[in-house]
N, C-alpha and C positions, 0 to 999 in steps of 0.2 A: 597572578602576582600583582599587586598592588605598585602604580608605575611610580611611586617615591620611595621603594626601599630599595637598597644598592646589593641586596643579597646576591652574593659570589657561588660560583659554584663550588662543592666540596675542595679543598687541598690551596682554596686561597687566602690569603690572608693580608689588614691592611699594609702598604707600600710602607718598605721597612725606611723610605728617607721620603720627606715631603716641607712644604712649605706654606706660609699662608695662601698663595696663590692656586698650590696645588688643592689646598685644602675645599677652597670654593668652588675649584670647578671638579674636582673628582667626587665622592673617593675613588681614590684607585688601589686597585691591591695587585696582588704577584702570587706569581706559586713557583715555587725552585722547581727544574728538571734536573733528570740525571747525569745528564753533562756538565753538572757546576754552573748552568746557566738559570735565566729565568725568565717569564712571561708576563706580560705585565696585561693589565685587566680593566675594564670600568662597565657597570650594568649604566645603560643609558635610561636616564630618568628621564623626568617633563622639564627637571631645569635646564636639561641639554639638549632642548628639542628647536628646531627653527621651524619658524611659522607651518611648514609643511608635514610637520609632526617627526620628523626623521633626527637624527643625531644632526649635531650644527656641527660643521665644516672644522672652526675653532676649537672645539673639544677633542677631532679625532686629529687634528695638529698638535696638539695637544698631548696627546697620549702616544704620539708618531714620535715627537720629542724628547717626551721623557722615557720611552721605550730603547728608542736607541743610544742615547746620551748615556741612560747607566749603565745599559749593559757593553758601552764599549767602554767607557770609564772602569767597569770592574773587572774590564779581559787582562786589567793589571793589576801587582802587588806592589806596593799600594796602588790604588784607584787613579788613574790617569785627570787631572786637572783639565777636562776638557769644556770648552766653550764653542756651542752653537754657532756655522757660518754658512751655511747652507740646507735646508729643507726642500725637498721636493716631494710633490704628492701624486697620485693620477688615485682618481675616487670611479672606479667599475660600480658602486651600489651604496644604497645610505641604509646604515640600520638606521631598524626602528626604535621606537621609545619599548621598553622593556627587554629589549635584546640586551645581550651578554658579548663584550665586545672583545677578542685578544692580540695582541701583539707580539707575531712572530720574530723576530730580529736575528738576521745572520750578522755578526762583524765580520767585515770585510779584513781591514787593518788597522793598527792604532802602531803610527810610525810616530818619529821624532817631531815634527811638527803638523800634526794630521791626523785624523781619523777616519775611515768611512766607513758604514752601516747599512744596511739594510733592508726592512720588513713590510712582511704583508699584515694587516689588519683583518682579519678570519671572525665572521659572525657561524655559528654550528657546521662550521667546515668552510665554507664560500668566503673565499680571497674577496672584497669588497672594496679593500684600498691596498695600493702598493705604494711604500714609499723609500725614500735615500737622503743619507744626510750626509754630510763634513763638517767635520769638528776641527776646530783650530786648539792647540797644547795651549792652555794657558799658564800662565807662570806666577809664582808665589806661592804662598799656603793657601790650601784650598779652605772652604769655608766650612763652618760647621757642622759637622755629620757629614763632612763628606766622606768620610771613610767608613762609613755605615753601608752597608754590602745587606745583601739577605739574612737573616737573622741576627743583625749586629745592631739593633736600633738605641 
């Protein structure tokens, strides 16, 4: 496979919420599981590579964040107004450039002011990254498309 095309495997499709940011450094897509949940994805190209050819560090924080940020934002009706306060990461392996990259995400809880998450980052089975976050509730109306869930784009 040619390392500049983001080809998904079967049953994914692109990330039903994203932004200019995301847009530069992904693509990323998703695939809904049976549970009402979902997984979120990115094939690691040569843009995402750091000098040693492997995925950069930033990208799979990246995909650590926005993995678990939406899906504990959409373990509610409507979507939980959450903001990023915490990220942790421990990196066991770096994909490589053409690898197929996914993010597992358990929600822990999504309390009154709080959230916490999760996931292992899984290259063809091998846990590679584990990570955990907290989410602070944020308050006001949330921004556009944020009620955009899996197929609601």
């Amino acid at each position: 496979m040619p390392h500049d095309e983001p080809r998904p495997p079967p049953g994914f499709e692109p990330l039903f919420r994203t932004s200019p940011f995301l847009d530069t450094a992904g693509p990323f897509f998703y695939r809904k599981e049976r549970d009402g949940g979902f997984v979120v994805g990115v094939r690691i190209l040569r843009k995402h590579a750091n000098s040693r050819g492997s995925a950069h560090g930033g990208l799979l924080l990246t995909l650590i964040d926005v993995a678990l940020g939406y899906r504990a934002a959409l373990s509610e009706k409507p979507p939980a107004p959450l903001i990023t306060a915490s990220v942790c990461a421990d990196f066991a392996g770096a994909p490589k450039v053409g690898d197929w990259v996914e993010a597992h995400v358990d929600v822990q809880k999504v309390g009154g002011r709080l959230a916490f998450a999760n996931a292992f980052l899984v290259v063809d089975g091998e846990r590679l990254v584990r990570a955990s976050a907290v989410f602070a509730r944020g308050v006001g109306p949330p921004s556009p498309g944020a009620d955009a869930g899996p197929g609601q784009r």
